[in-house]
PDB file of N, CA, C and O in Angstrom:
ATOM      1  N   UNK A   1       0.826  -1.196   0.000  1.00  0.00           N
ATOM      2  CA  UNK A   1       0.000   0.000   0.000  1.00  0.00           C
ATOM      3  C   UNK A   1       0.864   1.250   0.000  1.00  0.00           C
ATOM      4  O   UNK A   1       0.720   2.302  -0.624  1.00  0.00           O
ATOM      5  N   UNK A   2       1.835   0.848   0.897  1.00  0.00           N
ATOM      6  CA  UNK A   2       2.559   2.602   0.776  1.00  0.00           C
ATOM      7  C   UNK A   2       3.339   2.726  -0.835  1.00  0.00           C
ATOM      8  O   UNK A   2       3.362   3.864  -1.302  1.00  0.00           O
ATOM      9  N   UNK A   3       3.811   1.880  -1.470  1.00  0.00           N
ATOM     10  CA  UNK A   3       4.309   1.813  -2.693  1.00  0.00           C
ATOM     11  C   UNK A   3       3.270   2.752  -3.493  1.00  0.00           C
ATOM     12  O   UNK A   3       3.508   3.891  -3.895  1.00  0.00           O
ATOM     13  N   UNK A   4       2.319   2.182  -3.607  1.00  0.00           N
ATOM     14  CA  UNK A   4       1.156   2.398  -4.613  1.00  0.00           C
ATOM     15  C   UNK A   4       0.729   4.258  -3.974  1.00  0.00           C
ATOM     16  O   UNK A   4       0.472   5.099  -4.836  1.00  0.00           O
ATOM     17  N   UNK A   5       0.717   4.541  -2.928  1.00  0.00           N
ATOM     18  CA  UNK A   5       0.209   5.540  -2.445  1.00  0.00           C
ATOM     19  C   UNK A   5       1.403   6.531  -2.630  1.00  0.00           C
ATOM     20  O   UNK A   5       1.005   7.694  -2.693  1.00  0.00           O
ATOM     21  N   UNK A   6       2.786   6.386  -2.737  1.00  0.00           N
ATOM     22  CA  UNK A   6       4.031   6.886  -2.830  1.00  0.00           C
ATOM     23  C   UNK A   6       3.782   6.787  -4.108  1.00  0.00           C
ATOM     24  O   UNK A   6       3.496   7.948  -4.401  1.00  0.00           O
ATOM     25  N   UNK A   7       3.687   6.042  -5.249  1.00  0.00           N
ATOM     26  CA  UNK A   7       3.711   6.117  -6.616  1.00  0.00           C
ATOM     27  C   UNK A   7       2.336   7.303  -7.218  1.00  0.00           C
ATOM     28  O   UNK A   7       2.526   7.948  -8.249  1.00  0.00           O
ATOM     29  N   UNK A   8       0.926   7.453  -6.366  1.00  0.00           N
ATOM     30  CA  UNK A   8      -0.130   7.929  -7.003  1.00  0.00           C
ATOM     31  C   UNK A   8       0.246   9.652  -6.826  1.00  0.00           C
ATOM     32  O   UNK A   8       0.892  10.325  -6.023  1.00  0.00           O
ATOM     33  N   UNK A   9      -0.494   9.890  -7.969  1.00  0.00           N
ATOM     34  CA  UNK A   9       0.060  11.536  -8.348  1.00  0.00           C
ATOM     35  C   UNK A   9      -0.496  12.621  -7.114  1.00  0.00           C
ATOM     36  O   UNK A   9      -0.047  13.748  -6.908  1.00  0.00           O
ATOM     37  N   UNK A  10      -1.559  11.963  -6.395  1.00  0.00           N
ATOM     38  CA  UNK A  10      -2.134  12.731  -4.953  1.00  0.00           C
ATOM     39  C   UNK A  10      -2.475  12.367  -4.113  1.00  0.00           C
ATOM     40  O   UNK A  10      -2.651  11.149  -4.112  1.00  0.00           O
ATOM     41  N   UNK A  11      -2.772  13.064  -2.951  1.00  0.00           N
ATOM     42  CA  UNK A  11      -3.417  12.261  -1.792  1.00  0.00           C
ATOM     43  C   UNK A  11      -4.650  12.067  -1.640  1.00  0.00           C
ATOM     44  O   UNK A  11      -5.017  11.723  -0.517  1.00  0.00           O
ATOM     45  N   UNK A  12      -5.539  12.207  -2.586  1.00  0.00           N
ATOM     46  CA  UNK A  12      -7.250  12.172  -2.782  1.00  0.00           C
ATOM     47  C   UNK A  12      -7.233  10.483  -3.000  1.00  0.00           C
ATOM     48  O   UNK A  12      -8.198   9.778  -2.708  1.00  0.00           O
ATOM     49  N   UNK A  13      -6.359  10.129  -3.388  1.00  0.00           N
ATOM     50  CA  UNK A  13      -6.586   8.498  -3.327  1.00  0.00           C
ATOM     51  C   UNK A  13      -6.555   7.861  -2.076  1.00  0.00           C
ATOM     52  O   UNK A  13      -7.263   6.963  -1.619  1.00  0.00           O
ATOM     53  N   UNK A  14      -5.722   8.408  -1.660  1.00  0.00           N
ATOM     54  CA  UNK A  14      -5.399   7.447   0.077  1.00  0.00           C
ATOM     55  C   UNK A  14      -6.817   7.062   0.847  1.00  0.00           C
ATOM     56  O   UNK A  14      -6.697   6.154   1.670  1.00  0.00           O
ATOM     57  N   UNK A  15      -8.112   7.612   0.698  1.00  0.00           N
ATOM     58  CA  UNK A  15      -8.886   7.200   1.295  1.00  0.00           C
ATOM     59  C   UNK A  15      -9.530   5.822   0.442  1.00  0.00           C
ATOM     60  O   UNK A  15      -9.759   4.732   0.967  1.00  0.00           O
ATOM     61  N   UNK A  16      -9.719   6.118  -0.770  1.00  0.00           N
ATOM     62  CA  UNK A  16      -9.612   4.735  -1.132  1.00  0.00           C
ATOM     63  C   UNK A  16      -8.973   3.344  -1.300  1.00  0.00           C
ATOM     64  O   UNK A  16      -9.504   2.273  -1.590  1.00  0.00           O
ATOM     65  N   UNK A  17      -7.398   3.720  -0.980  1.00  0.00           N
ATOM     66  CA  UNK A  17      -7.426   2.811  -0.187  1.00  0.00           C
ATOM     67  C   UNK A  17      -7.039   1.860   1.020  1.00  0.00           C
ATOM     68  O   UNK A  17      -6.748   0.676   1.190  1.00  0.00           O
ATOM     69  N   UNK A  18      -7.240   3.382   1.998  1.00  0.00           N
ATOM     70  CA  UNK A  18      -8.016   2.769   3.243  1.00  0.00           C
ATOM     71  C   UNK A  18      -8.965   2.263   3.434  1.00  0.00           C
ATOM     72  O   UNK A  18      -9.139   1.524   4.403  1.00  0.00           O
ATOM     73  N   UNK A  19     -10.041   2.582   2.359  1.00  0.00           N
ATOM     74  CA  UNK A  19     -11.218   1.394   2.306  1.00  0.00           C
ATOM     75  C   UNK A  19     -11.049   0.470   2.202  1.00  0.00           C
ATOM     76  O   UNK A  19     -11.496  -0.348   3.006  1.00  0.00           O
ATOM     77  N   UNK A  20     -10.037   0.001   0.761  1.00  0.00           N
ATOM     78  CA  UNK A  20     -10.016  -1.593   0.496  1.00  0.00           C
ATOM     79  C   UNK A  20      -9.089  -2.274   1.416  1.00  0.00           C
ATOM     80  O   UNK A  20      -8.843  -3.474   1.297  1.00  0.00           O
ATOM     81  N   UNK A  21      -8.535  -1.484   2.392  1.00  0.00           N
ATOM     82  CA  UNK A  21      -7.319  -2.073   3.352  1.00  0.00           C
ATOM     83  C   UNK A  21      -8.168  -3.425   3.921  1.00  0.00           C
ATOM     84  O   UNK A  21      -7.567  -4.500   3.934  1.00  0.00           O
ATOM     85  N   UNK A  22      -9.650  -3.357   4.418  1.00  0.00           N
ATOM     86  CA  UNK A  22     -10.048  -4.323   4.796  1.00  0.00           C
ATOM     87  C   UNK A  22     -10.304  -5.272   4.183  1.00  0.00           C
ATOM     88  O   UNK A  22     -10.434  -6.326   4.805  1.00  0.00           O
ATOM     89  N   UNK A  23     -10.426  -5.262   3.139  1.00  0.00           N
ATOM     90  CA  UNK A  23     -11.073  -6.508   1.955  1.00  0.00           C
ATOM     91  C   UNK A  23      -9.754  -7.360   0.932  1.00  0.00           C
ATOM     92  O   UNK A  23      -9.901  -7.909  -0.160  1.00  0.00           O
ATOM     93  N   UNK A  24      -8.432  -7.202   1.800  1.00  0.00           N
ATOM     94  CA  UNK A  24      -7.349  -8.429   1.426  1.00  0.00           C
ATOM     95  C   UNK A  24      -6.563  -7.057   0.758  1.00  0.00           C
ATOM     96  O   UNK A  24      -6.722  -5.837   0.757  1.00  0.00           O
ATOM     97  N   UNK A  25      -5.631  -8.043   0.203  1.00  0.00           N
ATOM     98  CA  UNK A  25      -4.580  -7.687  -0.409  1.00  0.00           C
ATOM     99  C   UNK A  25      -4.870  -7.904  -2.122  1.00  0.00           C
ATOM    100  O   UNK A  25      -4.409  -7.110  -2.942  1.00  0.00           O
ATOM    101  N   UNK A  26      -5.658  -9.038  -2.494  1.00  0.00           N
ATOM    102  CA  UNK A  26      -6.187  -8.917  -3.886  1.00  0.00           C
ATOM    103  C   UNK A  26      -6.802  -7.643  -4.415  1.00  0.00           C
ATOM    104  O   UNK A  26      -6.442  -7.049  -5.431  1.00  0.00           O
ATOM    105  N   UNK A  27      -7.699  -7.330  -3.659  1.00  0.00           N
ATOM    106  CA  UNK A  27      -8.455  -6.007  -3.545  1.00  0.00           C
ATOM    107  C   UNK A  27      -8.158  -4.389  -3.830  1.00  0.00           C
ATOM    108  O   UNK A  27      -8.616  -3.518  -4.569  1.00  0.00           O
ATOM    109  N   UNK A  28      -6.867  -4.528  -2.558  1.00  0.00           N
ATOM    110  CA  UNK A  28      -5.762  -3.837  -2.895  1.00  0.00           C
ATOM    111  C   UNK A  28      -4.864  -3.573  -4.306  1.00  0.00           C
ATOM    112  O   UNK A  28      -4.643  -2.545  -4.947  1.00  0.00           O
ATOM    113  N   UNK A  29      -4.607  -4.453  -4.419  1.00  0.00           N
ATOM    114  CA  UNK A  29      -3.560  -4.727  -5.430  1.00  0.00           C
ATOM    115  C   UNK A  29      -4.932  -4.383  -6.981  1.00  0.00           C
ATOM    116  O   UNK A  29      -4.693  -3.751  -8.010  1.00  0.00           O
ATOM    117  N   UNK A  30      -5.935  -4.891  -6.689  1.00  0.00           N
ATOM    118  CA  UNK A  30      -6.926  -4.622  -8.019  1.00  0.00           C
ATOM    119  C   UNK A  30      -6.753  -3.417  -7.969  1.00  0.00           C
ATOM    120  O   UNK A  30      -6.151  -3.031  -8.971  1.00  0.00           O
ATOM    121  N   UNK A  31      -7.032  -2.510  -7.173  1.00  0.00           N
ATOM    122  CA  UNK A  31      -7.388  -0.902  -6.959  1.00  0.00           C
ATOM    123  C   UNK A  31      -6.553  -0.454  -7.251  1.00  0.00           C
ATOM    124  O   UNK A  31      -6.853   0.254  -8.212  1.00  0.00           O
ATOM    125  N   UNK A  32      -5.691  -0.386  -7.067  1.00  0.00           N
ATOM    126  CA  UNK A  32      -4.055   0.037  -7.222  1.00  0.00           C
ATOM    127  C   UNK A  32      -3.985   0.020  -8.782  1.00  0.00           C
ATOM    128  O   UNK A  32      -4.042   1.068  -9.426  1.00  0.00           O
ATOM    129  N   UNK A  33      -3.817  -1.640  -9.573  1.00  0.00           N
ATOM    130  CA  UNK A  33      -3.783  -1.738 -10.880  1.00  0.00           C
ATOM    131  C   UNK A  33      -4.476  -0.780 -11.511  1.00  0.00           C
ATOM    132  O   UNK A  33      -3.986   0.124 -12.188  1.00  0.00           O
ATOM    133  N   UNK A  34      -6.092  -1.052 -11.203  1.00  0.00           N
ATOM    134  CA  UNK A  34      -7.413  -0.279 -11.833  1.00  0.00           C
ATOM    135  C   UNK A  34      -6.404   1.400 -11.921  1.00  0.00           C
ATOM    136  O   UNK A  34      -5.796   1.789 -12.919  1.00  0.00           O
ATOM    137  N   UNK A  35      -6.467   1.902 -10.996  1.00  0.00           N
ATOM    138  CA  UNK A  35      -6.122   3.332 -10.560  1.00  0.00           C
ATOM    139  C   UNK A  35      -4.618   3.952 -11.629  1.00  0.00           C
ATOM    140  O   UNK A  35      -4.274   5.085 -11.966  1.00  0.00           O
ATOM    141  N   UNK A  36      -4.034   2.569 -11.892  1.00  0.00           N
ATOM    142  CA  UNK A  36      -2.382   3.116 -12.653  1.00  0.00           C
ATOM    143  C   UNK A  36      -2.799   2.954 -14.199  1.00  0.00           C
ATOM    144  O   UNK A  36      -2.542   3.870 -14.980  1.00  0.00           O
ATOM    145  N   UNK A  37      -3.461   1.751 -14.647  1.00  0.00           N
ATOM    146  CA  UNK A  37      -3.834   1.739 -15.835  1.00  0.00           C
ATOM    147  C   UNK A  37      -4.930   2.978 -16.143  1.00  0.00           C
ATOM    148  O   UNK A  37      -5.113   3.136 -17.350  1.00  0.00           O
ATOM    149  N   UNK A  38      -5.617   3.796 -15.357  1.00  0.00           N
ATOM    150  CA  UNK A  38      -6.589   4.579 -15.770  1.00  0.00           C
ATOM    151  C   UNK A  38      -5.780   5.767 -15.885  1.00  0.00           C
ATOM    152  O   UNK A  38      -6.041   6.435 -16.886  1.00  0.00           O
ATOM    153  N   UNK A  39      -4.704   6.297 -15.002  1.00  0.00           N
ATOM    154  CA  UNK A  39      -4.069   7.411 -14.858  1.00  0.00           C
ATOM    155  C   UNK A  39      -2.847   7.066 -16.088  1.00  0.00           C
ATOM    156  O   UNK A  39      -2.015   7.959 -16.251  1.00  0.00           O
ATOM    157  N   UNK A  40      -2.752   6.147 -16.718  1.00  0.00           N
ATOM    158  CA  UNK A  40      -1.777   5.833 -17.829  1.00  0.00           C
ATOM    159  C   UNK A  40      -2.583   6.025 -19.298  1.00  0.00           C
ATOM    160  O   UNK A  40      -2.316   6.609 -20.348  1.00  0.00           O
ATOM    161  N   UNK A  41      -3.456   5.402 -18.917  1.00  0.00           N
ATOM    162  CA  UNK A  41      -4.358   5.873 -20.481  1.00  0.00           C
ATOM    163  C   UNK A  41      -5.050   6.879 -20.366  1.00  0.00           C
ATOM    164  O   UNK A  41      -5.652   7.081 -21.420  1.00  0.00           O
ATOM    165  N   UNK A  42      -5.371   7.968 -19.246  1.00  0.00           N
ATOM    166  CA  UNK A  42      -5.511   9.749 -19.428  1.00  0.00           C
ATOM    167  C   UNK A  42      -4.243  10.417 -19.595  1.00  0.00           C
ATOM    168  O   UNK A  42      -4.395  11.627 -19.424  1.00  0.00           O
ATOM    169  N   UNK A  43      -2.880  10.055 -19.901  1.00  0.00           N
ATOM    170  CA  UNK A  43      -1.825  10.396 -19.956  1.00  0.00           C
ATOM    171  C   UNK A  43      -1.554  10.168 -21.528  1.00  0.00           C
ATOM    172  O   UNK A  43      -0.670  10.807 -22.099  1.00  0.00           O
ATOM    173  N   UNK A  44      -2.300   9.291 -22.153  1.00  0.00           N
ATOM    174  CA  UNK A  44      -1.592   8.646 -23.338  1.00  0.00           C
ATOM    175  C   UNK A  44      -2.558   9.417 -24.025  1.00  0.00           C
ATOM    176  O   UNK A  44      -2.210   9.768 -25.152  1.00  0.00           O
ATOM    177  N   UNK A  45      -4.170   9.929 -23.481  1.00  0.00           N
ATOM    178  CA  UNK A  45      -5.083  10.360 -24.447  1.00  0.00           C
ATOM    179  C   UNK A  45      -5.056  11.663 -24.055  1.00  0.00           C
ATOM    180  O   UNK A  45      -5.998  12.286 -24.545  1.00  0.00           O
ATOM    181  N   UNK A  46      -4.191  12.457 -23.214  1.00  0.00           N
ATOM    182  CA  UNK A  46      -4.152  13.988 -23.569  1.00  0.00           C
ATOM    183  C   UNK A  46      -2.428  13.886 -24.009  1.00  0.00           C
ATOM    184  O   UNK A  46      -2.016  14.985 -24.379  1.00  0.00           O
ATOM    185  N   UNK A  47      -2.218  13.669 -24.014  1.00  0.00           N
ATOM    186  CA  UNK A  47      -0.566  13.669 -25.346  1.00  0.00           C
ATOM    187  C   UNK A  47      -0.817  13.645 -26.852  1.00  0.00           C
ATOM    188  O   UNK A  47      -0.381  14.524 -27.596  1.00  0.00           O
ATOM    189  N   UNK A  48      -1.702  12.366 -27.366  1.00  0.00           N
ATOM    190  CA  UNK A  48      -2.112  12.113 -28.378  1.00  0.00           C
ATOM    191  C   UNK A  48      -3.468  13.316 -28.519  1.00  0.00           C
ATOM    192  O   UNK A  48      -3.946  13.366 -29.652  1.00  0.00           O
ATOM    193  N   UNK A  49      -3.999  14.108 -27.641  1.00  0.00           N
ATOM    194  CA  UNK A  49      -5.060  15.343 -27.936  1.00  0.00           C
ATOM    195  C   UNK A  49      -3.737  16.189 -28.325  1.00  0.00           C
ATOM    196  O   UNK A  49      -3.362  16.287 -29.494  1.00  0.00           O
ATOM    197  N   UNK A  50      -3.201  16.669 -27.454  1.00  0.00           N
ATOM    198  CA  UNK A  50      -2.202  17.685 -27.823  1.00  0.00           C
ATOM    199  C   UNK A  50      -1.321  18.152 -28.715  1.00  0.00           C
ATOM    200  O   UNK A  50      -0.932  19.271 -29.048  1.00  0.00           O
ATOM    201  N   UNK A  51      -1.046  16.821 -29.095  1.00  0.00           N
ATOM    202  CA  UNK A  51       0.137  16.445 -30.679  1.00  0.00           C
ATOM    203  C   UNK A  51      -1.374  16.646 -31.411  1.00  0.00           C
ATOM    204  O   UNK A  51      -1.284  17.864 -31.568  1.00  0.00           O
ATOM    205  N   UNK A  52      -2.255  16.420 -31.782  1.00  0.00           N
ATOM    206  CA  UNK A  52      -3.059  16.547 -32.755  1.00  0.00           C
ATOM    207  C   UNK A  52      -3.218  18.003 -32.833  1.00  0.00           C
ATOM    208  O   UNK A  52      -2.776  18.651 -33.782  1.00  0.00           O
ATOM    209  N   UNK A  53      -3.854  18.530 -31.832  1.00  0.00           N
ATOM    210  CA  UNK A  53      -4.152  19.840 -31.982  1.00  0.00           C
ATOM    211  C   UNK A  53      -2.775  20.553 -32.022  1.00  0.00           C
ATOM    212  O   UNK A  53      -3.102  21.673 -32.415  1.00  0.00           O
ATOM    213  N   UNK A  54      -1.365  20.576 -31.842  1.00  0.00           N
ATOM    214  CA  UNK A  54      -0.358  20.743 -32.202  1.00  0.00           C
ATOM    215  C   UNK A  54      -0.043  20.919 -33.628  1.00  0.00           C
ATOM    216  O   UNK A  54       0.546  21.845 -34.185  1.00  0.00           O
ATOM    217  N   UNK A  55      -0.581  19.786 -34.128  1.00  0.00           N
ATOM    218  CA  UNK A  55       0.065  19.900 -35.843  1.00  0.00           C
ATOM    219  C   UNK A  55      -1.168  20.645 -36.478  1.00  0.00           C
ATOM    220  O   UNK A  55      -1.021  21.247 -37.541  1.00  0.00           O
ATOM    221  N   UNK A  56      -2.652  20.598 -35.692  1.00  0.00           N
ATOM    222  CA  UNK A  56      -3.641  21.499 -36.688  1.00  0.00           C
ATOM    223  C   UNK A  56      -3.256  23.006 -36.723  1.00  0.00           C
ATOM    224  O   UNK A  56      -2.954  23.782 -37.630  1.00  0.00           O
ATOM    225  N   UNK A  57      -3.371  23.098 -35.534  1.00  0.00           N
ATOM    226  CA  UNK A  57      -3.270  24.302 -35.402  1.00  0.00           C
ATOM    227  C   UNK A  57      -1.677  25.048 -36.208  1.00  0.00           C
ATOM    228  O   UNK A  57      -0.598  24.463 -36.299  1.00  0.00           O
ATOM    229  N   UNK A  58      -1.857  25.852 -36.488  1.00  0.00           N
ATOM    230  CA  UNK A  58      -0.606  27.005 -36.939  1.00  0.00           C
ATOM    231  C   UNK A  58      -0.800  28.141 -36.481  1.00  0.00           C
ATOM    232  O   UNK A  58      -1.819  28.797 -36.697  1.00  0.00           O
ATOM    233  N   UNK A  59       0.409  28.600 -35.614  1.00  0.00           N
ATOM    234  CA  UNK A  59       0.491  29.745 -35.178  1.00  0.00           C
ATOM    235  C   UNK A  59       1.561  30.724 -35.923  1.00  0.00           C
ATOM    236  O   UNK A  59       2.733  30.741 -35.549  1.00  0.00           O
ATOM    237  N   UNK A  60       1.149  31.450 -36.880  1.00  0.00           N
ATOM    238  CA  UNK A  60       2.925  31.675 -37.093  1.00  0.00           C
ATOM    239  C   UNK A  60       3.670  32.869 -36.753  1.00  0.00           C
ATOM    240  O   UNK A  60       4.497  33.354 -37.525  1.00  0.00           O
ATOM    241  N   UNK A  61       3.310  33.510 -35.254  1.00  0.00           N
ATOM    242  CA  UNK A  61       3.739  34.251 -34.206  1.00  0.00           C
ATOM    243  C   UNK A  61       4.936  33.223 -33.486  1.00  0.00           C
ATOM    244  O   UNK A  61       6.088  33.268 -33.054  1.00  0.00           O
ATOM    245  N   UNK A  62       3.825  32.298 -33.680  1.00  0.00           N
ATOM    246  CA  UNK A  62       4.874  31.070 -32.492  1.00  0.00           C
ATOM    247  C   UNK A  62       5.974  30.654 -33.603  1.00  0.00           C
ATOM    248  O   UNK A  62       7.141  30.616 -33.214  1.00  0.00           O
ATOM    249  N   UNK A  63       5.695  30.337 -34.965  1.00  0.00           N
ATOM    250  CA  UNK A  63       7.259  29.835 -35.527  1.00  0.00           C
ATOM    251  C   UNK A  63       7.714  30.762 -35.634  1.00  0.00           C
ATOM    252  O   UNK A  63       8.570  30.848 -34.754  1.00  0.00           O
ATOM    253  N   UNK A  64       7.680  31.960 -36.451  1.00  0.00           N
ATOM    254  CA  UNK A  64       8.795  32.667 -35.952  1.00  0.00           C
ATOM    255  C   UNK A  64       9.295  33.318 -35.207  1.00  0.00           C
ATOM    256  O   UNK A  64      10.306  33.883 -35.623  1.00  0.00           O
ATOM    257  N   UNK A  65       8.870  33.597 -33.715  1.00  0.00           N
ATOM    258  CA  UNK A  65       9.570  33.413 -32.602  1.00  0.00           C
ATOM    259  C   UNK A  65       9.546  32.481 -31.333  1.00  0.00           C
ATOM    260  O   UNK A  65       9.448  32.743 -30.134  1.00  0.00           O
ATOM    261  N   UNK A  66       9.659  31.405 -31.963  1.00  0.00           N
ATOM    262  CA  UNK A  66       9.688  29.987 -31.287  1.00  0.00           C
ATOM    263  C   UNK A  66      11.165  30.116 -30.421  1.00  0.00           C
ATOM    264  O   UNK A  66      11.387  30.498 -29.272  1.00  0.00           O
ATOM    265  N   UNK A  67      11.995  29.659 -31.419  1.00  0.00           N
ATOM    266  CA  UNK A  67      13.053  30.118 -30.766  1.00  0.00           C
ATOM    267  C   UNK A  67      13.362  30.748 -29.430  1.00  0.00           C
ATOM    268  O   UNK A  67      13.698  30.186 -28.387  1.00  0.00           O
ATOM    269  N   UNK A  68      13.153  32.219 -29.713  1.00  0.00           N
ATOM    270  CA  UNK A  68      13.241  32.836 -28.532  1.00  0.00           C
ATOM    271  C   UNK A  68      12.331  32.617 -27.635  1.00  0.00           C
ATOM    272  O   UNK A  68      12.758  32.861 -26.506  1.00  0.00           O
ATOM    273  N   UNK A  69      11.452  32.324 -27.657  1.00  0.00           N
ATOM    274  CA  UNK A  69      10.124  31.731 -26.308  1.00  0.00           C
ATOM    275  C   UNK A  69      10.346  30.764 -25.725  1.00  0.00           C
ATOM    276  O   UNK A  69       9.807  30.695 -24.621  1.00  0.00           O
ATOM    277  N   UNK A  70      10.943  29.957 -26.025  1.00  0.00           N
ATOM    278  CA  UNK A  70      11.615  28.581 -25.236  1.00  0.00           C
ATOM    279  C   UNK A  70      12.386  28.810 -24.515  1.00  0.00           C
ATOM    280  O   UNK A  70      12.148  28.128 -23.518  1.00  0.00           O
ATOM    281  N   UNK A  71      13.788  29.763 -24.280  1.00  0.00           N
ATOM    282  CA  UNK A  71      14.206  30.110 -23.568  1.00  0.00           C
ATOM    283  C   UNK A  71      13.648  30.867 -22.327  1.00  0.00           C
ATOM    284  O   UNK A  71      14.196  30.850 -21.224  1.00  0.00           O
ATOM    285  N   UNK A  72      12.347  31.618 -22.664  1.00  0.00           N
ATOM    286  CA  UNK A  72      11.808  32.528 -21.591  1.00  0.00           C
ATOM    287  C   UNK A  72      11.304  31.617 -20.938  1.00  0.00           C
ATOM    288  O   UNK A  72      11.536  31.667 -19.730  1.00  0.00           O
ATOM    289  N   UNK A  73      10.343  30.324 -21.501  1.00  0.00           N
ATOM    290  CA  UNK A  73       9.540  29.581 -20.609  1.00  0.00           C
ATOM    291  C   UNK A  73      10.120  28.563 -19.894  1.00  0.00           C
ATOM    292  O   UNK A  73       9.500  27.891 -19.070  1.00  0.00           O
ATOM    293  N   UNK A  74      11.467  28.393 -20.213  1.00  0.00           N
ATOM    294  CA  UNK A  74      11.828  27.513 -19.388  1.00  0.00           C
ATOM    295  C   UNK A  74      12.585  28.142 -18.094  1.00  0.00           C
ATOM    296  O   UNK A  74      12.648  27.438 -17.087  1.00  0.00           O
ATOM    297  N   UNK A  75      13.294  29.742 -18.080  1.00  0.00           N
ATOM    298  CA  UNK A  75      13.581  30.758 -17.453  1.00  0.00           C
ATOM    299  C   UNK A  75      12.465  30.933 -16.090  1.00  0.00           C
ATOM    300  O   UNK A  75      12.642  30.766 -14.884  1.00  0.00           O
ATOM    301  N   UNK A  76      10.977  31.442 -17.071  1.00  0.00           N
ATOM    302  CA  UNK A  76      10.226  31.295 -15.559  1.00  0.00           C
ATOM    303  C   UNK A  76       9.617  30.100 -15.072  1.00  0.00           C
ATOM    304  O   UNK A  76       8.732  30.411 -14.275  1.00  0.00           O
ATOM    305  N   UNK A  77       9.740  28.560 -15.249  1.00  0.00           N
ATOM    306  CA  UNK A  77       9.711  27.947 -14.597  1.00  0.00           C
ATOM    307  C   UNK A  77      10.481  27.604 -13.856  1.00  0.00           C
ATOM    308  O   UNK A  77      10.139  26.756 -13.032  1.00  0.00           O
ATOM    309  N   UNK A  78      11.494  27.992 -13.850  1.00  0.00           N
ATOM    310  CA  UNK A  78      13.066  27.738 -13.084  1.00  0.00           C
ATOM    311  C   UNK A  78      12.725  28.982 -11.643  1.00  0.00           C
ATOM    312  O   UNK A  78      12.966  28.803 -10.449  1.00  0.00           O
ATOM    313  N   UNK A  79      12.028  30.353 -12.391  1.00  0.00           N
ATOM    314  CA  UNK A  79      11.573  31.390 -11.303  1.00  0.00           C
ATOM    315  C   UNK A  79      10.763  30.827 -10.221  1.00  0.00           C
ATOM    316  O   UNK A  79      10.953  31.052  -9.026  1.00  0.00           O
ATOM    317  N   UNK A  80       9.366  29.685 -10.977  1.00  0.00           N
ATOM    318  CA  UNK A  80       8.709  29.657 -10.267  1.00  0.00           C
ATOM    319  C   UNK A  80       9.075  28.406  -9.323  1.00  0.00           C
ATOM    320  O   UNK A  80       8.537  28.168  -8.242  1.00  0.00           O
ATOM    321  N   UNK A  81      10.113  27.637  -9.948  1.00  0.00           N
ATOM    322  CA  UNK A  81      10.690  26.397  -9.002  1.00  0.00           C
ATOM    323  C   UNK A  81      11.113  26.805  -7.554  1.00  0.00           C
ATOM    324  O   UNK A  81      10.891  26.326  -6.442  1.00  0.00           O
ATOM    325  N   UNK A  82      11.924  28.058  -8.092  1.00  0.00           N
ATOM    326  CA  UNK A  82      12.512  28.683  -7.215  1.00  0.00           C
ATOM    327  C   UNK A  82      12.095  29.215  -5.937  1.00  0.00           C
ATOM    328  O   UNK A  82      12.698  29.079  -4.873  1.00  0.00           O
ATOM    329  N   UNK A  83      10.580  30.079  -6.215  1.00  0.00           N
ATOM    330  CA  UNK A  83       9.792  30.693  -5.370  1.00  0.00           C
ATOM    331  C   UNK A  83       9.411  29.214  -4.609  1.00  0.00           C
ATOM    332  O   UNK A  83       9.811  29.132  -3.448  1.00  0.00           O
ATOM    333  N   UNK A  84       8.625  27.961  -5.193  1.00  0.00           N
ATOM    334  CA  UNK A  84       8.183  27.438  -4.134  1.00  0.00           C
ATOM    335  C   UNK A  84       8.394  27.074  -2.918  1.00  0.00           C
ATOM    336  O   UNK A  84       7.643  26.991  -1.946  1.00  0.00           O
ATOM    337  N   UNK A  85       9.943  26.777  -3.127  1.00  0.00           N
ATOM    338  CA  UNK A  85      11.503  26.597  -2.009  1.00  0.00           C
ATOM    339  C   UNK A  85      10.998  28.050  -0.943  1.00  0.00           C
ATOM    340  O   UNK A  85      11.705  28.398   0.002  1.00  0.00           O
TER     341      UNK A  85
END
């Protein structure tokens, strides 16, 4: 259980499963599976949304100054890494 609860992306799960804590370790281990395969295929179907709407879309503000915007956005996430510390 702590694996699975150390691996899940929040703590809104932990009450579920403290529920199944009583009903075995099969139970467990289902919930757990259920919970990684569902959070793996909403991962695989907003990537595959994004790359789609990626190649429809054309911005061409963004290609030609792509370049330089990549540097800024990775600049203030480094700001905002920073602030959370």
């Amino acid at each position: 259980m702590v694996a699975g609860v150390a691996a899940s992306p929040d703590g809104a799960f932990v009450p579920v499963l403290l529920a199944a804590l009583p009903l075995g370790v099969i139970t467990i281990s289902s919930v757990l599976l259920i919970y990684s395969l569902a959070t793996l295929m909403l991962i695989v179907i907003f990537v595959l949304l994004a790359t789609w709407i990626g190649f429809r879309v054309r911005w061409a503000w963004f290609d030609k100054h792509g370049d330089a915007i990549s540097p800024v956005i990775l600049v203030l996430i480094g700001v905002f890494l920073l602030m959370s510390y």
